[in-house]
Structure formats: structure tokens, C-alpha cells
C-alpha positions in Angstrom: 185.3 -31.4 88.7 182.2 -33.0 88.8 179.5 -31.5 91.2 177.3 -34.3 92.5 173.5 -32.8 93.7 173.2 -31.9 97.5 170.3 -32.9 99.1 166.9 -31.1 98.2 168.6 -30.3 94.8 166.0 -29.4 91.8 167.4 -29.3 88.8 169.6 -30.6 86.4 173.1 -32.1 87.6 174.4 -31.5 83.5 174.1 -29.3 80.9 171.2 -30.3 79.0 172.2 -32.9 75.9 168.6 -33.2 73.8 165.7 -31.9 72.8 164.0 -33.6 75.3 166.0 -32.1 78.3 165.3 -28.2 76.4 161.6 -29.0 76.7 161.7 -29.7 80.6 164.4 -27.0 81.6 161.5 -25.1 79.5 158.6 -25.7 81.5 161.0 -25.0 84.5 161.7 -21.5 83.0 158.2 -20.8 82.3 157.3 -22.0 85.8 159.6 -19.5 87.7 158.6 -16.6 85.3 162.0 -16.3 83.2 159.6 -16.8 80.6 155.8 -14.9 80.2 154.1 -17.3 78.8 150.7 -19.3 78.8 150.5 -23.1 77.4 147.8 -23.6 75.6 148.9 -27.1 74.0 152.1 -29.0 73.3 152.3 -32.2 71.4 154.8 -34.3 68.6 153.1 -32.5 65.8 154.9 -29.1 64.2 155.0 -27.2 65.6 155.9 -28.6 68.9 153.8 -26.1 71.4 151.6 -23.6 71.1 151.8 -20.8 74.1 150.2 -17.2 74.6 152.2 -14.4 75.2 150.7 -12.6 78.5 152.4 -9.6 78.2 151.0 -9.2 74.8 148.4 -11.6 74.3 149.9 -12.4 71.2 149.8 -16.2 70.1 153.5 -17.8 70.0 154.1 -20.7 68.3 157.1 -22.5 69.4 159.5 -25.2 68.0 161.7 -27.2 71.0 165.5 -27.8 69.1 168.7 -28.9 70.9 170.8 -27.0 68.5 168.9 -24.1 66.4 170.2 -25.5 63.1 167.9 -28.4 63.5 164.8 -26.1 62.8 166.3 -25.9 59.0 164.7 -28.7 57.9 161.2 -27.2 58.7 161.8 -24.1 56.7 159.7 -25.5 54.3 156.2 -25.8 56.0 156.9 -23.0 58.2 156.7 -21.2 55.4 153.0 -22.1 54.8 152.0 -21.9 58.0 153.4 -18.3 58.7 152.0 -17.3 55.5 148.8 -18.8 56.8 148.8 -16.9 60.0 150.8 -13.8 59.5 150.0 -12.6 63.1 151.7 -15.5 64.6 154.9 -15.1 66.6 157.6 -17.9 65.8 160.2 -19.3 68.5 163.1 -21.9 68.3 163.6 -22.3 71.7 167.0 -24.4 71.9 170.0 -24.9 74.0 172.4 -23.7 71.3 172.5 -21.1 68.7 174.4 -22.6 65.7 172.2 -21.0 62.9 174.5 -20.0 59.9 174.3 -16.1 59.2 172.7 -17.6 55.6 169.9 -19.7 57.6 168.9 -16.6 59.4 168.8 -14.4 56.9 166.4 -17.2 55.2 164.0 -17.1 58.4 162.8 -13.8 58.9 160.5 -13.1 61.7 161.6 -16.2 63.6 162.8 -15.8 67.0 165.5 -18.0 68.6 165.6 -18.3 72.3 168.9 -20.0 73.7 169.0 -21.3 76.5 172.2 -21.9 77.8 173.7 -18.3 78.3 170.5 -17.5 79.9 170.6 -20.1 82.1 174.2 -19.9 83.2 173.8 -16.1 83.7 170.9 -17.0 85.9 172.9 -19.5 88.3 175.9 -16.9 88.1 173.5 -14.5 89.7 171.5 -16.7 92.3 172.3 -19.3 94.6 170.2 -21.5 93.8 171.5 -23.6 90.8 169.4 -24.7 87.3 172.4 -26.9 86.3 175.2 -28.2 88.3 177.8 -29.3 86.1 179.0 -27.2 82.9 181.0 -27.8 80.2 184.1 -25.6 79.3 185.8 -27.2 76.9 186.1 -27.4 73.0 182.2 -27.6 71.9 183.0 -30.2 69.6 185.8 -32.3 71.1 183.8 -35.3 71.5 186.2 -37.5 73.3 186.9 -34.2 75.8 183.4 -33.8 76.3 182.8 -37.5 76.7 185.3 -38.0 79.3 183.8 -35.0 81.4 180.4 -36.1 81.3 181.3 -39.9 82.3 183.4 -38.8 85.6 180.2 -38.6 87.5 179.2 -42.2 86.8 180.0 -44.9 89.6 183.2 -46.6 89.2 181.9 -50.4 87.8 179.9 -48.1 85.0 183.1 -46.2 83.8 184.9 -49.0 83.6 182.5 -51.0 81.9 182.8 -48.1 79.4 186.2 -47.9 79.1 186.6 -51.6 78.4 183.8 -51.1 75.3 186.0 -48.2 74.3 189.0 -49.8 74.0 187.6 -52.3 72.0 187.0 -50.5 69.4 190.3 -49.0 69.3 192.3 -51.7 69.5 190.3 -54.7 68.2 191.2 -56.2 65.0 188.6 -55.1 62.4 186.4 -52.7 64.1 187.0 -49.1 64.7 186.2 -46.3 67.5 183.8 -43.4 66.1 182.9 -39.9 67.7 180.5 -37.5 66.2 181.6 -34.3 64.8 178.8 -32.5 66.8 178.0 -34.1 70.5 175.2 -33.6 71.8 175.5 -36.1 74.5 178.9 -37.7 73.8 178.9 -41.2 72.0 180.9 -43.5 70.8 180.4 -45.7 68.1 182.1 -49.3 67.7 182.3 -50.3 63.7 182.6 -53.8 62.3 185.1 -52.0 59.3 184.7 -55.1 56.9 180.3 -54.8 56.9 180.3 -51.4 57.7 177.4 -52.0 60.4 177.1 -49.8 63.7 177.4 -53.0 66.3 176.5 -50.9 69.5 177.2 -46.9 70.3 177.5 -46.6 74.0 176.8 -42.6 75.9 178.6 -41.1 78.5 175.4 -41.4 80.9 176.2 -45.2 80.4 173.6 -46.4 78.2 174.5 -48.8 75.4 172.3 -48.5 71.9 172.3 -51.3 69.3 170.9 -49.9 65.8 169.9 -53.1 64.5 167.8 -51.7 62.2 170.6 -50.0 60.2 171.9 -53.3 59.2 171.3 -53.4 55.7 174.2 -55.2 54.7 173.5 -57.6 56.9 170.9 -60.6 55.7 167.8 -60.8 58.1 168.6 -64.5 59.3 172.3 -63.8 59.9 170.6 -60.4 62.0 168.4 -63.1 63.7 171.5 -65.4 64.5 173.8 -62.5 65.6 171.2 -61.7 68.4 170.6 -65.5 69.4 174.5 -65.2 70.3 174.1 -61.7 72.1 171.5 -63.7 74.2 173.2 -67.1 74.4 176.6 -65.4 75.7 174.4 -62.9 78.2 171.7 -65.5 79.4 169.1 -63.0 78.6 166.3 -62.9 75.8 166.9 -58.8 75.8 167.9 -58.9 72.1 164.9 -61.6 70.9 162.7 -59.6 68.2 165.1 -56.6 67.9 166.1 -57.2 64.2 164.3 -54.1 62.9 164.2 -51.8 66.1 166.6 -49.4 67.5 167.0 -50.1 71.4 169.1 -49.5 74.0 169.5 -50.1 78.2 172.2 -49.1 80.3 175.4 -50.8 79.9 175.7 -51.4 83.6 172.3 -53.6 83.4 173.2 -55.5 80.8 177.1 -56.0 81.5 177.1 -56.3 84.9 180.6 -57.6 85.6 183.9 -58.1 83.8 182.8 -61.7 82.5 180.1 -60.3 80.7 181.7 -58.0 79.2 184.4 -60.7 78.1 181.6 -62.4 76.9 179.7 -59.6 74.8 182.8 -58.7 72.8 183.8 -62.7 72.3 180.3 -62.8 70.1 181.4 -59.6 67.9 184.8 -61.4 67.3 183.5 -64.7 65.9 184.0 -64.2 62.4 181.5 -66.6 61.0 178.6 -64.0 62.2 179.6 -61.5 60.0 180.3 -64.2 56.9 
């Protein structure tokens, strides 16, 4: 059942879904004193924050993950710069703890702080609530997890959505797409004969178009392909998107049933695809 935020509510009315939302539940954390820590820098660099230890003085180098198995892929140059600075403490600080018993045995000395059990222990304890809304089901059921997260969206958004989903499923020559591992739930709508991503839509209702993993698709076909998006829209949203990734929420751009009539029409005229 979805728990909509009461007035004077601080916090976060889902579970965190990306790396983005670990970084500010983090600051919240270190703000309330879960976490003894001093800032002394955070940027887009690796890693991601550097912080002091107060109860130790001890500098703590910290790397912001949603899922702990993303830090894998910097094994490499944490390597050097451990070796580097031997003295150095080093945190994954993630929502998730998926690392494989192999990829921890291949990290020694790294620390991983999860969130989410410390969290939820937290709000089991205290009144007053970090996150709202949890999730219970199958941790990688996307479609479960997809229709949990879009219940608390307004009626005209969820609908929008389920008319985007069931064009995928049903439409001749395209298919429906989840991920194997959601994050934030997504579906993805596939032209099946080109193989191209046309738009992947999230259950906070935003709609993303990866235009620039067309490759099969010629630039001046890209080109006309958005000129249609625009012409059956009356917008010049999509003008100078061949090579970007971009995305808006779904509501915005398909603000009633006729535009969404119309968006779809453009992915079924055959020619744009020829």
C-alpha cells in the first residue's frame, strides 16, 4: 500500500533507486550522526568523497554505489591508490550488498557500508521515518517491483504508462523488455526488426529516448525519425537529439490520450525504420 508523505515529512517517500539518491540519504545519515564523519571534499572524480573519521582521525576514502558490485570495475586503480596510501581507510557506501563471496575476497581491506538494513532498522525503531514506502517483494522481479513503485503516481500518469506498456507487448514488431536487475523499474520498448531501444519509460513516469544507441540506424533517417516525433507532438523537444541520451516525464510530453495515439502512430510507420 502506498504511503503518500504527511505534511512536514523529510525524507524519502521510496526506497532509494540510484546512486544519486545513496549520496543524499548519505549526507542525511552523516547529518544526524548515524555516521562519524567529517567531509572534507566530494566530487565526480574516484574516488567519489573524501571524509575524516572523527572518532579516529583516520582519513576515509569513500566510493557512493547503488549496488556494491558496481565498485568491481574500479578494482583496478584502487589497487594503485591503496597501495599508494596504505593508511587510507576504503568505504563502498551503497544501498545493496550484492558483492560475490569471490569479489570480496579480491578486495581486502575495503569496507562496505549498506544502507538499506540500516536504514529500515532505524525507522523500525523511531517514529520518525527516513523512507516511507518499502519494497517486499522478489528483488529482481522487475515487472512486481515496477507495478509497486508506479501506484503512487496520479492516475493520468499510470495510465499514460500502461498504454506505452502495452504497446510493446502487443504491437506488431516491437517487444516489451525488463532488466534482470532493477534498480528503479524500466521498461524498454524494442523495434525487433532494427534492434534499436525506441524509448524506455520508469515507474516515477519519466520517458528516456537513447538516440544515441542507434547505430543501425543511418544519421539522416535518426534526423527524420525525430522530425516526426515533433511533427506528431507539435513540439521541437526532440530537434538536435540524434547523438544524446535524454528524457522528460511522460506526463509532460504525452499529456492526453491523443498524444499518446499519436506518439506510437510515428513508431508504426514502417518507412522510418526502411
Amino acid at each position: 500500500m502506498y504511503i503518500p508523505p504527511a505534511p512536514g515529512f523529510r525524507g524519502f517517500v521510496w526506497e532509494p533507486s540510484s546512486e544519486q539518491d545513496v549520496v543524499v540519504l548519505f549526507g542525511r545519515l552523516v547529518e544526524r550522526g548515524d555516521l562519524a564523519l567529517a567531509i572534507d571534499y566530494s566530487w565526480t572524480a574516484f574516488p567519489d568523497c573524501i571524509a575524516t573519521d572523527t572518532a579516529t582521525g583516520g582519513v576515509v576514502n569513500i566510493e557512493f554505489e547503488f549496488r556494491s558490485s558496481n565498485f568491481w570495475s574500479h578494482r583496478v586503480e584502487w589497487r594503485q591508490l591503496k597501495a599508494a596510501d596504505p593508511s587510507a581507510h576504503w568505504w563502498v557506501v551503497s544501498w545493496h550488498d550484492d558483492l560475490s563471496d569471490i569479489q570480496r575476497q579480491a578486495l581486502p581491506g575495503l569496507s562496505i557500508v549498506a544502507l538499506r538494513e540500516r536504514v529500515r532498522n532505524h525507522d523500525r525503531a523511531h517514529d520518525e521515518k527516513t523512507v516511507l514506502n518499502w519494497y517486499d517483494g522478489a528483488p529482481d522481479d522487475a515487472l512486481e517491483m515496477f507495478e509497486w513503485r508506479s501506484a503512487g503516481l496520479a492516475t493520468q500518469r499510470r495510465e499514460t504508462l500502461r498504454r506505452l506498456k502495452e504497446f510493446g507487448r502487443n504491437a506488431d514488431g516491437f517487444s516489451l523488455d525488463w532488466p534482470s536487475k532493477p534498480d528503479l523499474p524500466w521498461f524498454t520498448v524494442r523495434h525487433m526488426a532494427t534492434d534499436i531501444e525506441c524509448f524506455k519509460v520508469h515507474a516515477n513516469g519519466r520517458i528516456g529516448f537513447p538516440f544515441h544507441r542507434w547505430r543501425s540506424i543511418p544519421a539522416a533517417k535518426k534526423t527524420e525519425m525525430l522530425a516526426a516525433l515533433n511533427g506528431a507532438l507539435a513540439t521541437t523537444w526532440f530537434t538536435g537529439r540524434e547523438e544524446r541520451k535524454k528524457g522528460c516525464d511522460a506526463a509532460w510530453l504525452l499529456h492526453d490520450s491523443s498524444m499518446i495515439d499519436a506518439f506510437l502512430a510515428v513508431w508504426q510507420q514502417d518507412e522510418l525504420f526502411a
